[in-house]
Structures are given as structure tokens and as C-alpha cells.
N, C-alpha and C positions, 0 to 999 in steps of 0.2 A: 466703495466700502466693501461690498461682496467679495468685489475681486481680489482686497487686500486681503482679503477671513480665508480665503481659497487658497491664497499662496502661503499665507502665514500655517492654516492646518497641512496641506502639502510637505512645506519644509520640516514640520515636526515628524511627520509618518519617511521621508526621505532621512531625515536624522535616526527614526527610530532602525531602520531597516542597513543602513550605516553603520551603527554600534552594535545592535545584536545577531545580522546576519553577515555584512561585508568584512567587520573585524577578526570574529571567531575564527573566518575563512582562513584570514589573511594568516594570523598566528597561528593556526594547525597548518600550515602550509608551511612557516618557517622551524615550526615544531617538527615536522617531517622532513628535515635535514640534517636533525640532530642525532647520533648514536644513543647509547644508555647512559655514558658517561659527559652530555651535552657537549659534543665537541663534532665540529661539521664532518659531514659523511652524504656518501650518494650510495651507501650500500643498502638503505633497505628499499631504495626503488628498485635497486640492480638485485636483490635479493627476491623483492614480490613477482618481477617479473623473469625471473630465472628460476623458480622455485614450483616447482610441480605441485607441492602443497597447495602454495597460494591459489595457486590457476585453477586446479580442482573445487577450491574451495569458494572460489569468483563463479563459476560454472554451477557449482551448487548452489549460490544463493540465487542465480537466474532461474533455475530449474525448479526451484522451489516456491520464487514470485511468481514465477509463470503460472504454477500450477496453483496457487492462491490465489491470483487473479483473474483465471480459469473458472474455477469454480463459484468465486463470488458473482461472476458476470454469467453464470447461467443461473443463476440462482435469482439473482437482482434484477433482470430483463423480466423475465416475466412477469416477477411481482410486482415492480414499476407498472408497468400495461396495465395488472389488474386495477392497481392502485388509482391511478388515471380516472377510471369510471369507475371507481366504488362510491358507496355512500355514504359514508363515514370517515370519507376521507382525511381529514381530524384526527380521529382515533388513531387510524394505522400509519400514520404518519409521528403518530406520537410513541407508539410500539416499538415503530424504526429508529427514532432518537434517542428514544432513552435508553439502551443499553452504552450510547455513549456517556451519558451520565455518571456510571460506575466505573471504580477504579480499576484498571488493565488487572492489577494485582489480585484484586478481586475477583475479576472472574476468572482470572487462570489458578488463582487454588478453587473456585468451585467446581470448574471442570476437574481436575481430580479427582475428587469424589463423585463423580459421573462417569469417568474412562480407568477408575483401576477394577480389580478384580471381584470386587462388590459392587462395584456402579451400575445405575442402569443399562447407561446405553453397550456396556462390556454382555450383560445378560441379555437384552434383547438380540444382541448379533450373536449370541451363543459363545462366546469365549470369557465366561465365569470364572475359570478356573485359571485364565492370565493376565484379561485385561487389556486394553489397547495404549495404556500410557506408557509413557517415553516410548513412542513409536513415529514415523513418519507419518502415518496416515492420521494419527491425534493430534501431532504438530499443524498439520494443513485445514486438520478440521478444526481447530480453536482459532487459528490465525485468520482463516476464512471467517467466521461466524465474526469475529472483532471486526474485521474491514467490511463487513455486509453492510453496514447504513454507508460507507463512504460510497461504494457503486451506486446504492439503490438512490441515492436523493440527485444526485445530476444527472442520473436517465430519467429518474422520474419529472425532474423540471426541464428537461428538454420535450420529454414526451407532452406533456403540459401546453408547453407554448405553442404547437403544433395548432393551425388553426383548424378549426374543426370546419371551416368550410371546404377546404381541400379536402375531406375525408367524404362528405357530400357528395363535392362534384365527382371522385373516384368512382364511387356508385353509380351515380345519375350517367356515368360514361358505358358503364357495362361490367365494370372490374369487380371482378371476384373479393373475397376478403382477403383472402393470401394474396392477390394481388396489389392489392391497395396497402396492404402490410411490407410488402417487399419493394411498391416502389413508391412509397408515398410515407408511411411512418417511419421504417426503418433506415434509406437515406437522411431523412431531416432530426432524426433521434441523435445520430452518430456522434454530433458534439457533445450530445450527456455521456453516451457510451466512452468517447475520450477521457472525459474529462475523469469519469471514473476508474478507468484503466490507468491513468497517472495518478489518482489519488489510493491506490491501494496497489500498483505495481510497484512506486518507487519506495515507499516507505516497507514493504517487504524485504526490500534488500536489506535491510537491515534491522531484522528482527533480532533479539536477543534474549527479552525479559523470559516472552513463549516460549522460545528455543528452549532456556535454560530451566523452565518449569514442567511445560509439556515434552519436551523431547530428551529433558537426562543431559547428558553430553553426547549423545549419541549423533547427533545433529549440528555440525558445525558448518555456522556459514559466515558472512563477511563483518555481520554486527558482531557475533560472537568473540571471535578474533578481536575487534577492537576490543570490547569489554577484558578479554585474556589477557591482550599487552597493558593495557591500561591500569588492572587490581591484580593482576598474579604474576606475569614477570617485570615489569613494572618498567618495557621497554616502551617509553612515549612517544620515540619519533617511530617506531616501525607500528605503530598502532596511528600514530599522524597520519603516517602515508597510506596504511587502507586506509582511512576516515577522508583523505581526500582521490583517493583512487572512486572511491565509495561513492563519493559529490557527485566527481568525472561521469562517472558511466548514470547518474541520476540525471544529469544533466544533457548526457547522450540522449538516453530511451525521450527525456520529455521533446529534445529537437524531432527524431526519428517521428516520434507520434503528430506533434502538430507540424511536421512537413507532410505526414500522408494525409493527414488531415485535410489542411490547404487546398493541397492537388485535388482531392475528392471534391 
């Protein structure tokens, strides 16, 4: 009877995962072969990848994850560690989730009135008089502060699971703390650290909402692009093919990462 309840919920979550992630695919993929006037074409693959724009702008949105999930992961490591031995841990783990609680929308007009030219953080860095919004370095820093609890919670439960007897025996051997840190927590952490590296690298690439609030149009990368062919020239199949160009390279970086993984 178990084993029936087992296949029976399986085959629902394999249906679910069938209709709303394997179909979408399938039809943005046959959408991506259509021109503007729905009539077959291979010109807007021949077009993305012969088009110096596009490539620029694929370039840019790595250059921009990178450095979004740069800064969440020095940010998120350490806090994790502390987090680990606090005592309260409860609370600040509650700190870390609940900004996922509120709506994206939300806090990206709040931060506005934090980064233009009346905001605080514009006055505490001394630029009052222009403000840091629609800039690159306001984009990375609202994008980064939205993706901080996806780093911090799977470094912090890999650091967790770490048993604390091995940390023990590190000592009792002779090992330093930086040593025991470098080869003893920081090896066996690495799966959180992946795992947060793909939960806020991949979904970087296609930022658009932040892009378009915090960054102006100043700021064009791969999501935005789709958002443009999709509501302002209203070309669906060249906005298919990034959105599946888009998948491809999501589905690169996560092979690349859990094959270094592996080997490690």
C-alpha cells in the first residue's frame, strides 16, 4: 500500500513538472522559429548569434551575475559561520527569510528612496547632490541584497551538517583554527557554497524587474531583452530564442558547477 501512495504521489509531481516546466520549454522553443509575422524562419538564431549587440549583451548579463554572486557569497559565508554558533539562532535565521516574504516590487521601489539624491545611503557615501540610482553599482547592490538569503541558507545547512566531531579531532591533532577552517570546514561546506552559487548565479541572468527599476534602461542584459521583444516590439520568436538561448547557458553553468563539484 505505501508503495502504491509513493508511485501514485511521484506520478503527480512528474505530471506536475511535465506541464508546467517540460511544455513551456517545448513551445518557446517552437516559438523561436517563428518570425514577427508567424511564418518559419532560422533568422533570429542566425541573427543572435551574428549580431554584436546580442553577444555584448550575453557578455553583460555574465558579467553582471558574476558580480552579483560575487558579492552575495562574501557576504553570505561569513555570516553563515557566525550563524552556525550563535545563539539565537531562531531569530537570525528568521531575519534571513523574511525579506523573502515581501514583494520583489516592493523592495525595489523602497530602495529608491534610499539610493536617489535625498536617500540615505546616497548622503552617507557623500553623493547628495546626484545619488546612486539607475547606476550599475545600485543595480548589483539591490540585486545582491534580494539574492542574500538564497547564498546564506545552503551554506549555512551544509556548514550545520558538518560534524562537530571532526572539528574536535582537528584540534586534538595540533591544527590551528585557520587550519581546521581550510581543511576541514571549508572542503565539506563546498556543497552549500554550490548550491548557493546556482541559486543566485543562474537566476541573475535574467534579471529584468531590478534592471528596469534600479538601473533606468541604462542597463541592458538578457532578461531585459526578452521583456523588450515581448511588450515593445512585439517580436515573440526573437524574444523565444534569447529565452531559450537563456535556458542553454542556465543549464551550462549548472553542468560546469556540479561537474567541478564531483571531481572535488
Amino acid at each position: 500500500m505505501m508503495g502504491k501512495k509513493y508511485r501514485n504521489l511521484s506520478s503527480v509531481y512528474y505530471l506536475w513538472i511535465a506541464l508546467f516546466v517540460i511544455a513551456p520549454i517545448i513551445l518557446l522553443f517552437f516559438q523561436s522559429f517563428k518570425d514577427i509575422y508567424g511564418n518559419f524562419t532560422l533568422d533570429n538564431y542566425r541573427n543572435y548569434f551574428s549580431s554584436p549587440t546580442y553577444l555584448l549583451m550575453t557578455a553583460n548579463s555574465f558579467l553582471t551575475a558574476f558580480l552579483i554572486t560575487g558579492l552575495t557569497l562574501l557576504v553570505s559565508y561569513p555570516f553563515a559561520y557566525f550563524l552556525k554558533s550563535a545563539k539565537n539562532k531562531d531569530f537570525w535565521l528568521l531575519l534571513v527569510t523574511l525579506p523573502t516574504w515581501i514583494n520583489l516590487l516592493l523592495k525595489a521601489y523602497a530602495f529608491i528612496g534610499l539610493l536617489n539624491r535625498n536617500g540615505k545611503i546616497a548622503s552617507i557615501l557623500g553623493l547628495a547632490s546626484e545619488g546612486i540610482l539607475f547606476t550599475n553599482p545600485a543595480f548589483i547592490l539591490v540585486a545582491s541584497y534580494v539574492e542574500l538569503p538564497f547564498m546564506i541558507l545552503p551554506i549555512f545547512r551544509s556548514l550545520e551538517s558538518i560534524p562537530n566531531q571532526y572539528i574536535i579531532a582537528s584540534k586534538d591533532l595540533g591544527a590551528s583554527s585557520l587550519q581546521t577552517f581550510k581543511r576541514i570546514i571549508l572542503p565539506l561546506s563546498m556543497d552549500g557554497v554550490i548550491a548557493g552559487i546556482q541559486a543566485v548565479f543562474i537566476p541573475s541572468l535574467s534579471l529584468f524587474l531590478i534592471t528596469r527599476i534600479i538601473g533606468g534602461n541604462k542597463i541592458i542584459t538578457l532578461g531585459t531583452a526578452v521583456e523588450e521583444h515581448y511588450l515593445v516590439t512585439q517580436n515573440w520568436g526573437m524574444g523565444s530564442t534569447i529565452g531559450i538561448v537563456l535556458i542553454a547557458l542556465m543549464f551550462i553553468v549548472m553542468l560546469v558547477l556540479n561537474y567541478r563539484n564531483r571531481r572535488k
